[in-house]
N, C-alpha and C positions, 0 to 999 in steps of 0.2 A: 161451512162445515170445516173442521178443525182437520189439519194433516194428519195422518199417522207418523207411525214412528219408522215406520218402513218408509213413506214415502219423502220425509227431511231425510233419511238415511241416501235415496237416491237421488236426491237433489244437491247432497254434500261429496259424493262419489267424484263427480268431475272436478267440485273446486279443489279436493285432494290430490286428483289424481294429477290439473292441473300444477296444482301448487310442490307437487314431488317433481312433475319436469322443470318446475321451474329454481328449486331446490339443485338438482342434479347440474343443471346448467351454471348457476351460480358458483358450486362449488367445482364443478371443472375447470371456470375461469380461476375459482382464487387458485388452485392447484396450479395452471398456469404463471400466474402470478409468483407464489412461491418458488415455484422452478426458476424465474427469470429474476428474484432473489438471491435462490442461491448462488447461480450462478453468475451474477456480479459482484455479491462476497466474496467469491472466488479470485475470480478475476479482480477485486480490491487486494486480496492476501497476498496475491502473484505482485503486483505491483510492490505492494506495501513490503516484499520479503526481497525486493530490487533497488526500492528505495534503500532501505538498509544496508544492502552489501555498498550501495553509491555513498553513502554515509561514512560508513568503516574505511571505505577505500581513500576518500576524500580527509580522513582523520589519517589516515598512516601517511598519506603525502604531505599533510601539513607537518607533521612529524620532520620527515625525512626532508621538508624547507628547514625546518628550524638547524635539523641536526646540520644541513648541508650550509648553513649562514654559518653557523658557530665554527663549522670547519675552515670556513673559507675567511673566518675573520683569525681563526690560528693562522692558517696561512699567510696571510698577509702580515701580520706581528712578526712571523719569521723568516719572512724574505726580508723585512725591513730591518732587523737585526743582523740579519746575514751581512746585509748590503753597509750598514752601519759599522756592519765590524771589520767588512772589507774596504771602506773609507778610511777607519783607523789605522790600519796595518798599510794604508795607502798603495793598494792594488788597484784602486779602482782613479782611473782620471781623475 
């Protein structure tokens, strides 16, 4: 004798109601998930905006070697001219 239509109705009630917990479940985890997403984007941006200032900071001191060699090679040009020129005038031993 063939089902009704009421009684596949009541035979598919569970698999629904089933398959809505199991739905529910599912997406609580991906929600989970997403959360534990965002917040390691997060915590990437923090890093990635630390990397950067170590970057900038690490370029201004490279700077400040070079500017600090150039100086220190004037320097030396004019202690040696100094000392050169106080050899000439024989001040110096």
């Amino acid at each position: 004798m063939p089902k009704s239509q009421i009684d596949k109705l009541e035979e598919l009630i569970p698999v629904l109601v089933e398959e809505s917990r199991r739905l529910r479940e599912d997406n609580a985890q991906l929600q989970k998930e997403v959360q534990a997403f965002r917040s390691e984007l997060e915590r990437s941006r923090r890093e990635e905006g630390k990397l950067q200032e170590k970057v900038l900071r690490l370029q201004e001191l490279e700077e400040q070697q070079k500017r600090l060699k150039k100086d220190q090679s004037q320097i030396r040009s004019t202690v040696k001219n100094l000392l050169e020129g106080i050899e000439k005038i024989g001040i110096a031993p």
